[in-house]
C-alpha positions in Angstrom: 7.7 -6.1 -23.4 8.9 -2.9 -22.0 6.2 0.0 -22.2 3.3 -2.4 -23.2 0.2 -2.9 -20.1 -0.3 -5.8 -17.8 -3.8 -6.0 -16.1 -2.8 -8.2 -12.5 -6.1 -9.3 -10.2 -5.6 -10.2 -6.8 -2.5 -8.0 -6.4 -2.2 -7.4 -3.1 -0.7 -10.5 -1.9 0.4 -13.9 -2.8 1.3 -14.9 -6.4 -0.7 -12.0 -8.1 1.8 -9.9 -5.6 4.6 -11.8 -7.2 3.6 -11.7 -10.9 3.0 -7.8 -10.8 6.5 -6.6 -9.1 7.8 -9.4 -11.8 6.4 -7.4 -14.6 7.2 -3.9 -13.3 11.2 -5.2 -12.8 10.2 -6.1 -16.8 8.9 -2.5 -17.6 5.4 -2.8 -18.2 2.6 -0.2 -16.8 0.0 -2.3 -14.9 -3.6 -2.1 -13.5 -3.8 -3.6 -10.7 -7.1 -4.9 -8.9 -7.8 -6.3 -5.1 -10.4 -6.4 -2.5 -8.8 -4.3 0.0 -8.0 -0.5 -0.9 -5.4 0.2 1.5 -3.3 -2.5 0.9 -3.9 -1.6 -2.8 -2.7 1.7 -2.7 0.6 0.2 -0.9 1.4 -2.2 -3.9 0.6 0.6 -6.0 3.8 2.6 -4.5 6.1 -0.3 -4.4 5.6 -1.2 -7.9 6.3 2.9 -9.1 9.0 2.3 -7.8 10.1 0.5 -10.4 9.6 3.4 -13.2 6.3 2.1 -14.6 2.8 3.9 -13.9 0.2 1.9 -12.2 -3.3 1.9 -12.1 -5.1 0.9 -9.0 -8.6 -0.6 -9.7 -10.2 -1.8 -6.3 -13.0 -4.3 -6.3 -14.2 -7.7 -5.5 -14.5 -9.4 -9.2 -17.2 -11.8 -7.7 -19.5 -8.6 -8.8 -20.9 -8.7 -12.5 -19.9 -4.8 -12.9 -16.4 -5.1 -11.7 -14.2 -7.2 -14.1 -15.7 -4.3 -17.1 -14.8 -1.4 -15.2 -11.3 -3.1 -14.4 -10.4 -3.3 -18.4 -11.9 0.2 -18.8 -10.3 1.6 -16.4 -6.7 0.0 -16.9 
C-alpha cells in the first residue's frame, strides 16, 4: 500500500487520529479533514513525520459543499 492515498475525516482526534498515523507508519500520503484548523495543521506535522505528504482539508462535512471539495482537493 506504500505510495498509494488515504482520505481520513475526523482526524484530529480519536479513532480517525488513530487510523491516519496507522496509515502514515504504512506509507500512504493522506488528506486529512477536521473541524478545527489548528489542531489540523498539528496532525498534519506529526504525520510528515512519517515520510508521507499530507494534505490538510479543514471543514465541517455536515455542509453539502465540503465532502466534494475534500476529494478534490486530496
Amino acid at each position: 500500500m506504500k505510495g498509494k492515498v488515504a482520505l481520513v475525516t475526523g482526524a484530529t482526534r480519536g479513532i480517525g487520529k488513530a487510523i491516519a498515523k496507522l496509515l502514515a507508519e504504512k506509507g500512504l500520503h493522506l488528506g486529512i479533514n477536521g473541524r478545527d484548523e489548528e489542531a489540523l495543521r498539528k496532525v498534519g506535522h506529526e504525520l510528515e513525520a512519517f515520510g508521507v505528504e499530507v494534505c490538510l482539508v479543514p471543514g465541517d462535512l455536515s455542509r453539502v459543499d465540503v465532502p466534494e471539495r475534500i476529494v478534490k482537493t486530496t
